[in-house]
VMD Tcl script that draws the C-alpha trace (Angstrom):
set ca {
  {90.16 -234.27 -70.80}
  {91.00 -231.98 -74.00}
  {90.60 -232.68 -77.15}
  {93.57 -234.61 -78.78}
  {96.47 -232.56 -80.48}
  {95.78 -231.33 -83.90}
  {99.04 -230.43 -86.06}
  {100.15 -226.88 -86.13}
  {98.31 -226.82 -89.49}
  {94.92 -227.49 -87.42}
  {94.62 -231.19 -88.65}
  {93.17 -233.42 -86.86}
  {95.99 -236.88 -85.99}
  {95.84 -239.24 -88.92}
  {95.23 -242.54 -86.57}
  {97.30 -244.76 -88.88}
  {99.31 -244.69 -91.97}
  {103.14 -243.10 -91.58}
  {101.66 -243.30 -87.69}
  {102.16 -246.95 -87.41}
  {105.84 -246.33 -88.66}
  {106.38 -243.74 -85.73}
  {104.95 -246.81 -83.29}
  {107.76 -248.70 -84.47}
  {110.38 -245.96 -84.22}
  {108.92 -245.19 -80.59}
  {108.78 -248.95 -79.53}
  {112.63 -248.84 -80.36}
  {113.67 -245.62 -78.86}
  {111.46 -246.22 -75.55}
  {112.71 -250.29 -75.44}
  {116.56 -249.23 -74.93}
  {115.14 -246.29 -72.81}
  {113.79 -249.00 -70.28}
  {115.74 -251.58 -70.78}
  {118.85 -250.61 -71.24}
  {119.78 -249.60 -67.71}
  {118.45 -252.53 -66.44}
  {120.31 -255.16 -68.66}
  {123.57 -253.49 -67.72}
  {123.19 -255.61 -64.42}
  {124.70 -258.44 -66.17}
  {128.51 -256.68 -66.66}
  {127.76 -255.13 -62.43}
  {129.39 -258.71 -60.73}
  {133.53 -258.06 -63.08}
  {132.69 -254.42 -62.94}
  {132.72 -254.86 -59.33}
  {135.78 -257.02 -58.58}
  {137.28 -254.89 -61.20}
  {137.33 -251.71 -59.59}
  {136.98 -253.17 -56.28}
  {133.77 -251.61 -55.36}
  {130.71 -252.63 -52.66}
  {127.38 -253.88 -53.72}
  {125.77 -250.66 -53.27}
  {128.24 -248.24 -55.20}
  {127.81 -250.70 -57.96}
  {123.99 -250.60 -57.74}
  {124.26 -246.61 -57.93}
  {125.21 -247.38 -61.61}
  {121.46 -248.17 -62.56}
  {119.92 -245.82 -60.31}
  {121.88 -242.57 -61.48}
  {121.72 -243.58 -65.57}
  {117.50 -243.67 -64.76}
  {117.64 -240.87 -62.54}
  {119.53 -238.65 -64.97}
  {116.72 -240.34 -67.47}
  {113.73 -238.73 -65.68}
  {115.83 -235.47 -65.11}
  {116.97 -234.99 -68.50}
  {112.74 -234.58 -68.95}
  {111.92 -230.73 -69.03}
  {115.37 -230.27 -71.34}
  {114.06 -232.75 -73.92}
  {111.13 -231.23 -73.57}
  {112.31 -227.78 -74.73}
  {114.25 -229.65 -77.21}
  {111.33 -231.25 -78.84}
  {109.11 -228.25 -78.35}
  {111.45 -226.04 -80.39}
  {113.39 -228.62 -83.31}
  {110.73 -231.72 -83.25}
  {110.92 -235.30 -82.40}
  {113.32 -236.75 -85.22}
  {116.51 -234.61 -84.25}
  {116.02 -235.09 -80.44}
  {115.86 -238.57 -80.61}
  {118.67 -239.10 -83.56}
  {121.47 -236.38 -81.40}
  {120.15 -238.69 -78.03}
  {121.34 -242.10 -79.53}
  {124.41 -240.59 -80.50}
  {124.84 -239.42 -76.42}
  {124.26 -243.09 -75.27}
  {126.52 -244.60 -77.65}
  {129.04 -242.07 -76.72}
  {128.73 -242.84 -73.02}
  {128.67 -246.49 -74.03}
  {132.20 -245.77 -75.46}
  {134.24 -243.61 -73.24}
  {132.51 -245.84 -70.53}
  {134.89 -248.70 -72.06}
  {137.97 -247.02 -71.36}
  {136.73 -246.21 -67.68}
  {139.80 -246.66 -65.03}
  {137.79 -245.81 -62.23}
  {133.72 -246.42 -60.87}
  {133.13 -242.55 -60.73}
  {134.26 -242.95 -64.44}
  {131.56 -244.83 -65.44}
  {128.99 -243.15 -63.00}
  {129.66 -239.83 -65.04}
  {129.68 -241.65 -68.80}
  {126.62 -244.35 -68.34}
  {124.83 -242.75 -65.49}
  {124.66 -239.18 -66.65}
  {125.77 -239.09 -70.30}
  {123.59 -242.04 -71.08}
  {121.01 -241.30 -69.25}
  {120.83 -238.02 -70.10}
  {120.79 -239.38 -73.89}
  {117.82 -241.97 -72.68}
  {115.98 -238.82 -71.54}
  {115.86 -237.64 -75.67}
  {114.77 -240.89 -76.58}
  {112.26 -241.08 -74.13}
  {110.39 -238.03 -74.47}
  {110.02 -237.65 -77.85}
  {108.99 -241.10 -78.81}
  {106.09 -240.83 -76.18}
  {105.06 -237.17 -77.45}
  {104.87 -237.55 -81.30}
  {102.33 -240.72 -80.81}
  {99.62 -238.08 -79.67}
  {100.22 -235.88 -82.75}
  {99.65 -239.33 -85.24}
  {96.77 -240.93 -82.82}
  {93.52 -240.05 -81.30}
  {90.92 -243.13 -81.52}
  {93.85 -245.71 -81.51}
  {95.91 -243.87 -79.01}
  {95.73 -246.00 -76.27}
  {96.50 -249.02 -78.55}
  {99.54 -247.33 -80.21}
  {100.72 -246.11 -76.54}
  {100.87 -249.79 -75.32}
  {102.52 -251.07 -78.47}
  {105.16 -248.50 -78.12}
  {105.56 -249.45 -74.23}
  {105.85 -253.25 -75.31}
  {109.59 -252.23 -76.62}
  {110.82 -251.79 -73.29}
  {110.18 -255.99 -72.24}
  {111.19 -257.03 -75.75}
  {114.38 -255.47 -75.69}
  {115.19 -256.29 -72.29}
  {114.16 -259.95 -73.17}
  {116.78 -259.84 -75.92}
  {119.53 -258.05 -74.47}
  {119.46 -259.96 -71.51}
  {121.11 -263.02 -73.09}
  {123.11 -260.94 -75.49}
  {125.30 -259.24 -72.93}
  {125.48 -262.22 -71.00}
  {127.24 -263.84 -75.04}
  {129.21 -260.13 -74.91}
  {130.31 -260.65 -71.71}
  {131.87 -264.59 -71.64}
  {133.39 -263.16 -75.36}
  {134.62 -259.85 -74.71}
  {134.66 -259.20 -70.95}
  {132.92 -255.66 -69.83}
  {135.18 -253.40 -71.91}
  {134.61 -255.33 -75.34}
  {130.90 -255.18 -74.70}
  {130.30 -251.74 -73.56}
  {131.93 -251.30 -77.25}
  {129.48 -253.43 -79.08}
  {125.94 -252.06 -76.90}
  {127.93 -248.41 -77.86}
  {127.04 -249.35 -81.87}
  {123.95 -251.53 -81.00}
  {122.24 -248.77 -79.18}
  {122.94 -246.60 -82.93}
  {119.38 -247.95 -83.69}
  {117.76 -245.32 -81.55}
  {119.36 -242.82 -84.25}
  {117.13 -244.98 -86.59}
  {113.94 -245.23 -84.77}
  {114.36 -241.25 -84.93}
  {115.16 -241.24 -88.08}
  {110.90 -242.92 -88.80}
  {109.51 -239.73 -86.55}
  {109.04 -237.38 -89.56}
  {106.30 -234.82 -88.56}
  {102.64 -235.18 -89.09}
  {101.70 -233.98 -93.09}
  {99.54 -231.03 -93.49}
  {97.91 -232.99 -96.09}
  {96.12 -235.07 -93.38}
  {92.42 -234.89 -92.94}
  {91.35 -231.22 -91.84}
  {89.47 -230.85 -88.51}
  {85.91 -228.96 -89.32}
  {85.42 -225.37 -88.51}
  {83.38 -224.70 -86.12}
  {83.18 -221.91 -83.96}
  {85.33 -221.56 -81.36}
  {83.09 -221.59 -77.78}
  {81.29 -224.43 -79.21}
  {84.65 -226.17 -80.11}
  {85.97 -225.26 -76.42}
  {83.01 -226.62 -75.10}
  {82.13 -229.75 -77.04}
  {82.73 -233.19 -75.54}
  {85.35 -235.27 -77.62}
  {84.31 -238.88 -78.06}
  {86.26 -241.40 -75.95}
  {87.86 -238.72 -73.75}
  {86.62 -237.24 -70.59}
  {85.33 -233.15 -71.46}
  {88.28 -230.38 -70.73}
  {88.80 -228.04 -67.82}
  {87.34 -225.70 -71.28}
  {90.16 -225.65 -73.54}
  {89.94 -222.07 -73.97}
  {90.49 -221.16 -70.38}
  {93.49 -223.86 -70.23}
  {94.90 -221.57 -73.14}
  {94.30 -218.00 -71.32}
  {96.25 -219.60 -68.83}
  {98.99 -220.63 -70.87}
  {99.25 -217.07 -72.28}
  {99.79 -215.42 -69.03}
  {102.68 -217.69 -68.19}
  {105.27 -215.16 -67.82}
  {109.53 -215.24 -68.32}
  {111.53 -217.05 -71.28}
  {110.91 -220.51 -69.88}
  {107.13 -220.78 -70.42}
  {107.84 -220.56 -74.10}
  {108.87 -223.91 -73.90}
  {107.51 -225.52 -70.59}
  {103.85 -225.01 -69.58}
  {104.44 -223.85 -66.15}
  {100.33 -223.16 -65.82}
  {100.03 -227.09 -65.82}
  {100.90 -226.73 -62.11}
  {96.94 -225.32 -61.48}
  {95.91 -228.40 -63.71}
  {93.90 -230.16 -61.48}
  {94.58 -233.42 -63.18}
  {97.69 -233.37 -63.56}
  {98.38 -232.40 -60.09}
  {96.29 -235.77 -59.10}
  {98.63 -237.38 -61.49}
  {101.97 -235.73 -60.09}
  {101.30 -236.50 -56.32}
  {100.32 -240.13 -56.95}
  {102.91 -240.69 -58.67}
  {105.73 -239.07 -56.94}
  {104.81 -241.96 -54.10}
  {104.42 -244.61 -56.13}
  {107.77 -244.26 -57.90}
  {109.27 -244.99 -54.31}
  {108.44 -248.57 -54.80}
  {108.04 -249.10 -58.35}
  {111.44 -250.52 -59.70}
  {112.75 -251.98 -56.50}
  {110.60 -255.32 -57.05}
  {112.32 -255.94 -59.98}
  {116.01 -255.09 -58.99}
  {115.72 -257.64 -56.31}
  {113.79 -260.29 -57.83}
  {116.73 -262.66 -58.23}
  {118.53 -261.41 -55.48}
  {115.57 -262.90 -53.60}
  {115.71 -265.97 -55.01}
  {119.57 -266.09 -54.82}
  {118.55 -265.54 -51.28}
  {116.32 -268.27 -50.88}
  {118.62 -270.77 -52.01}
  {117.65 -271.26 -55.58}
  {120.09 -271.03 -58.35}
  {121.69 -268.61 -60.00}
  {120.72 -269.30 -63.24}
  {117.10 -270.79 -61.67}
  {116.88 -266.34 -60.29}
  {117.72 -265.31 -63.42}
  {114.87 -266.87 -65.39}
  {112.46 -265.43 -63.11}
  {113.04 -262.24 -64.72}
  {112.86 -263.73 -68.22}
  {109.52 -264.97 -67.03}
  {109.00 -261.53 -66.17}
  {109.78 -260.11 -69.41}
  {107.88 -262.36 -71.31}
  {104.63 -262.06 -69.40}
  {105.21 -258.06 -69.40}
  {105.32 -258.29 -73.28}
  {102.34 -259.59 -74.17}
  {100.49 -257.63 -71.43}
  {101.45 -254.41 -72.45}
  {99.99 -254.29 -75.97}
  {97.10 -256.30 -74.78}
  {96.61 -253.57 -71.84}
  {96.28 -250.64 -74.89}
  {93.56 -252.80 -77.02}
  {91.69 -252.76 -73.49}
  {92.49 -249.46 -72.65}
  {90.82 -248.42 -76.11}
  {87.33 -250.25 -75.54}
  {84.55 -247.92 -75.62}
  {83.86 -249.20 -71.65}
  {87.62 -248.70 -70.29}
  {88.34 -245.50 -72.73}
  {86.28 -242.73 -71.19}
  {86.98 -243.57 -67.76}
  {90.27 -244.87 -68.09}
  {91.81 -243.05 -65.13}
  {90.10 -245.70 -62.96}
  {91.92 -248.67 -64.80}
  {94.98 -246.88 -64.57}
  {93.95 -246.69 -60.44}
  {93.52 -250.69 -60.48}
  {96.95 -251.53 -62.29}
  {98.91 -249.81 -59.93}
  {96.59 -250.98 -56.59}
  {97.04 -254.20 -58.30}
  {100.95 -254.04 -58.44}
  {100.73 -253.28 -54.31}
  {98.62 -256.67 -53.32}
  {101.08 -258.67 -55.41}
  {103.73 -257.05 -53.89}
  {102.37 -257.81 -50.38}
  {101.42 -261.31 -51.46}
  {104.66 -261.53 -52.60}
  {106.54 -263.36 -48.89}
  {103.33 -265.55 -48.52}
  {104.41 -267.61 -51.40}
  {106.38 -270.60 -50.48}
  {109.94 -272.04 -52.74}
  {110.56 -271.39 -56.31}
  {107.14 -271.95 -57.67}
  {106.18 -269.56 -55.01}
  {108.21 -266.85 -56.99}
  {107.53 -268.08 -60.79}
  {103.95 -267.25 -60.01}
  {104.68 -263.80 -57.99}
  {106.84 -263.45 -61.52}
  {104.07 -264.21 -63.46}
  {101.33 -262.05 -61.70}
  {103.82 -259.24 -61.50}
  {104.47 -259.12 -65.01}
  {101.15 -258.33 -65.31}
  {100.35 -255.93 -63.39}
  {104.09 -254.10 -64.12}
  {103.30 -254.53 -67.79}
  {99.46 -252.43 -67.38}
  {100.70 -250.00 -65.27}
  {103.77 -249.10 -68.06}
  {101.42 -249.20 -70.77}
  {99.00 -246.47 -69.06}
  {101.56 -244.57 -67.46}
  {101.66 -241.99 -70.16}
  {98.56 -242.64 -71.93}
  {96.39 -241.49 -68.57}
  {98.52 -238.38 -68.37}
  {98.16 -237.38 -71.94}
  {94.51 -238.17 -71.50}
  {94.17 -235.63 -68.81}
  {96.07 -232.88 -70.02}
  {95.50 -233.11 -73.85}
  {98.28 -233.98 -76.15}
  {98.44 -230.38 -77.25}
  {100.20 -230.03 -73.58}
  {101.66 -233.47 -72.94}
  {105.26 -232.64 -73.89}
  {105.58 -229.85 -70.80}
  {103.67 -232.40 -68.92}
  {106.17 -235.36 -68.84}
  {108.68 -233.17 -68.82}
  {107.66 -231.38 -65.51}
  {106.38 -235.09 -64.52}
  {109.90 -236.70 -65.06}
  {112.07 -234.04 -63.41}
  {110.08 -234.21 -60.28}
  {110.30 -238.32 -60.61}
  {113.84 -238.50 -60.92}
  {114.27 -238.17 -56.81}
  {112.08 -241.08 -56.06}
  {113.50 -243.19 -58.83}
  {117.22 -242.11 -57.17}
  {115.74 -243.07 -53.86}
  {113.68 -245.96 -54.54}
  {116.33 -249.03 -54.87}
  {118.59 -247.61 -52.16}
  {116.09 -247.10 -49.81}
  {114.60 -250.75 -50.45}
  {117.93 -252.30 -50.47}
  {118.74 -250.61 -46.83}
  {115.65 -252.65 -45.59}
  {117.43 -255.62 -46.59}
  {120.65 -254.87 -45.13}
  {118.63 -253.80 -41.92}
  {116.53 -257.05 -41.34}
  {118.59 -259.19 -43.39}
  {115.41 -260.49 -44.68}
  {113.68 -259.52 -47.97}
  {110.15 -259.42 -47.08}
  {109.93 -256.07 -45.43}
  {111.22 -254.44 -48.77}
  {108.12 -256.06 -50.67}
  {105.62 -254.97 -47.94}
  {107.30 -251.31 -48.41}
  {106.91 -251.54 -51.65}
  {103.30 -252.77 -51.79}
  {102.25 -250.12 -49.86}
  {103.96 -247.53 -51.79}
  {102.06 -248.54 -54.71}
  {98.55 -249.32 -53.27}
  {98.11 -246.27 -51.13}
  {98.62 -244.43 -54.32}
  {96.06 -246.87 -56.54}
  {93.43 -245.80 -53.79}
  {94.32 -242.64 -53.83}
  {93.57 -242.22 -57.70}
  {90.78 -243.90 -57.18}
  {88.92 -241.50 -55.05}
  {90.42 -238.77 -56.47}
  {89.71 -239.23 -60.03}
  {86.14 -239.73 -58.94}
  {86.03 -236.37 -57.79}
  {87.52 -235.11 -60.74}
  {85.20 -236.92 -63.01}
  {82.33 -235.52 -61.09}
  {83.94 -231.92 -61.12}
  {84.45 -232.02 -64.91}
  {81.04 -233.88 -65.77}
  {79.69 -230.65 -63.68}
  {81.40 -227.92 -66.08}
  {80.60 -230.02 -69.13}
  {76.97 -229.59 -68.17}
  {77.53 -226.00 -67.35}
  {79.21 -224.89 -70.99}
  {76.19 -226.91 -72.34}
  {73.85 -224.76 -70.37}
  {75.79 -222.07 -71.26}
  {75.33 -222.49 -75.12}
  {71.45 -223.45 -75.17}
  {71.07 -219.72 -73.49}
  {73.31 -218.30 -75.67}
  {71.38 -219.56 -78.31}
  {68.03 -218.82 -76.45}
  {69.35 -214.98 -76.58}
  {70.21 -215.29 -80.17}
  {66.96 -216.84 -81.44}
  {64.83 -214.36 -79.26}
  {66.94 -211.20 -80.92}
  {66.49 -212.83 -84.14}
  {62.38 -212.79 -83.59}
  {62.23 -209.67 -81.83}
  {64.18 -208.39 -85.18}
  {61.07 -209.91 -87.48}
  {58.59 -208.84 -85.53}
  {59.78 -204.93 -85.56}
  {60.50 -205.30 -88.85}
  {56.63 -206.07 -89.87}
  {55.52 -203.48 -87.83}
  {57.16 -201.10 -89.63}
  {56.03 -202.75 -92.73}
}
mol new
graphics top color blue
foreach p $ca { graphics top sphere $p radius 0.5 }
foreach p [lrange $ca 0 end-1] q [lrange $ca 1 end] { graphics top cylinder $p $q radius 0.2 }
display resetview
């Protein structure tokens, strides 16, 4: 992998100080990314009779506010590339809590589809981008620890606004509380308010010279594809658009590993959770019985998620993390296929349990692994290329799960879809990140040979230079 991202001043990150402010700011602005769209379920049941709407156009609510998330990614991208993180994330609180608010005067469902889904989202999509890009220009050594802090916001705020819409709600109906979330989800405009850009006055990187820099290992980090031919490549980008968006990433090889796995695995990543109570419901069990087994869920996915980065950042998991990233999501697919072999409600408070696990690792390597991969000196063009091509199967995903339902009338064929949409990708990582660490340990030992000759040549000019030099003496 590259080195990490130095400041445009050519300082290396500071790895704490202001940084752990920025973790805070991004642990807000990516919580109500996550979150938010999935707490809204509460308000779906009036919304519903309200408007007089099935199941299924109701459920489209969710799908197109994350949809237009993931493709709001390559704009935010551009956005952040050209003004920064603060302004991106401040102007995209002020787009949810707009949506929030003309959502409340919605008359009809298309209404709100065009205010939450796509103004909202697309105002998620500047929170979300930004907070996960400026952590790579604070954090190298602690990156992976900062990353799964800043992913723990998204289980903590759904945790707490779970109950607190359900309070709205009985208070104010749907209207009154799409008000109130309108000012509560303000705080984003603080969170990007804390993203001030890295200080020039941090530490300076040493100067070395630059084919011994491009070919240098970096501690903790797998060796690059040579960061100087990654930036050739980047200069012959052609058109307006590569200015802003790394198009070159596209003969990356690991990010394409990245890209393809994940395209598949996004196919059954968020169903699980969508129907999780719905299950239940379906089992018999109570309503309020189904709705703590996403609490449960929540909670568990807290704690794991932070816990995940301090394990992530061990000097045995951090230069090979790509394979723990490989187990967390072949992990989610067994305990999705385990998932109709558990009997009753304690049955599901354990698949709740395990699941929060494994949900809660894969989230908190999710961006860490690709920003490991392709350097955070080219992660912004990265997620943004990543999320646009995301936002189909995250469209898709729910939808397609829930027709399985409505086809068998049974729920266990959507978790065995779902498992093995998310372990055929864990194996494939698996083997293919082996390659790749093979291939790149390969032209890490070439750019070594490289420079011993190099310095062979220079040492043998050198003498050859002394020795005619005392013959003419």
């Amino acid at each position: 992998m590259p080195p990490a991202a130095a400041t445009k001043g050519g300082h290396a990150p500071p790895d704490g100080g202001w940084g752990w402010a920025v973790v805070v700011g991004a642990f807000i602005s990516i919580g109500f990314s996550y979150a938010f769209p999935k707490s809204l379920t509460i308000f779906f049941k009036e919304i519903q009779e309200y408007f007089t709407v099935s199941y299924s156009e109701i459920a489209w609510l969710s799908s197109v506010m994350l949809a237009s998330m993931y493709a709001g990614g390559p704009v935010s991208s551009v956005l952040v590339n050209r003004y920064g993180s603060r302004p991106v994330v401040m102007v995209g609180g002020l787009m949810v809590s707009a949506g929030m608010v003309l959502a409340s005067f919605g008359r009809t469902i298309m209404h709100l589809y065009l205010c939450v889904g796509v103004i909202g989202g697309f105002g998620l999509a500047l929170n979300l981008q930004p907070a996960l890009t400026i952590i790579g220009t604070y954090f190298q050594v602690k990156r992976p620890m900062a990353n799964g802090i800043a992913m723990a916001g998204s289980p903590v705020i759904l945790f707490t606004l779970a109950p607190l819409n359900q309070f709205l709600f009985d208070s104010f109906g749907w209207r009154g509380s799409f008000l109130i979330l309108g000012a509560i989800v303000l705080n984003c405009c603080v969170a990007g308010a804390l993203m001030r850009p890295v200080h020039t006055n941090t530490r300076p990187k040493p100067k070395t010279d630059p084919a011994e820099e491009a070919a240098a290992p970096d501690p903790g980090e797998q060796s690059s594809d040579l960061l100087a031919k990654e930036n050739q490549d980047e200069s012959k980008s052609p058109g307006c658009l590569a200015k802003f968006i790394d198009l070159s990433l596209f003969k990356h090889r690991g990010f394409l590993i990245y890209l393809i796995g994940n395209v598949v695995m996004f196919f059954g990543f968020f169903a699980p959770v969508v129907f999780m109570a719905a299950k239940a419901k379906h089992q018999g069990i109570d309503e309020y019985s189904a709705a703590f087994l996403l609490s449960i869920f929540a909670l568990v996915d807290m704690f794991v998620r932070p816990a995940t980065g301090l394990i992530g950042n061990s000097k045995w998991i951090r230069p090979r993390i790509q394979y723990f990233f490989s187990f967390a999501v072949s992990f989610n697919g067994v305990c999705h296929l385990l998932c109709p072999l558990l009997p009753g409600y304690a049955g599901l408070v354990v698949y709740a349990v395990i699941f929060g696990v494994a949900f809660g690792m894969v989230c908190a390597l999710l961006f860490e692994v690709l920003m490991d991969l392709v350097g955070a000196h080219r992660f912004s063009s990265a997620v943004g290329l990543v999320t646009i091509i995301e936002c189909g199967p995250v469209l898709l995903g729910p939808p397609l799960s829930g027709a399985l339902v409505d086809i068998f009338g049974e729920y266990k064929y959507m978790y065995y879809a779902c498992g093995v949409f998310m372990l055929v990708p864990g194996i494939f990582f698996f083997i293919m990140h082996y390659f790749n660490y093979k291939k790149l340990d390969e032209e890490k030992s070439v750019a070594a040979d490289m420079r011993t000759c190099e310095e062979a040549v220079k040492l043998k000019m050198s003498q050859d230079g002394n020795t005619a030099h005392e013959n003419d003496g």
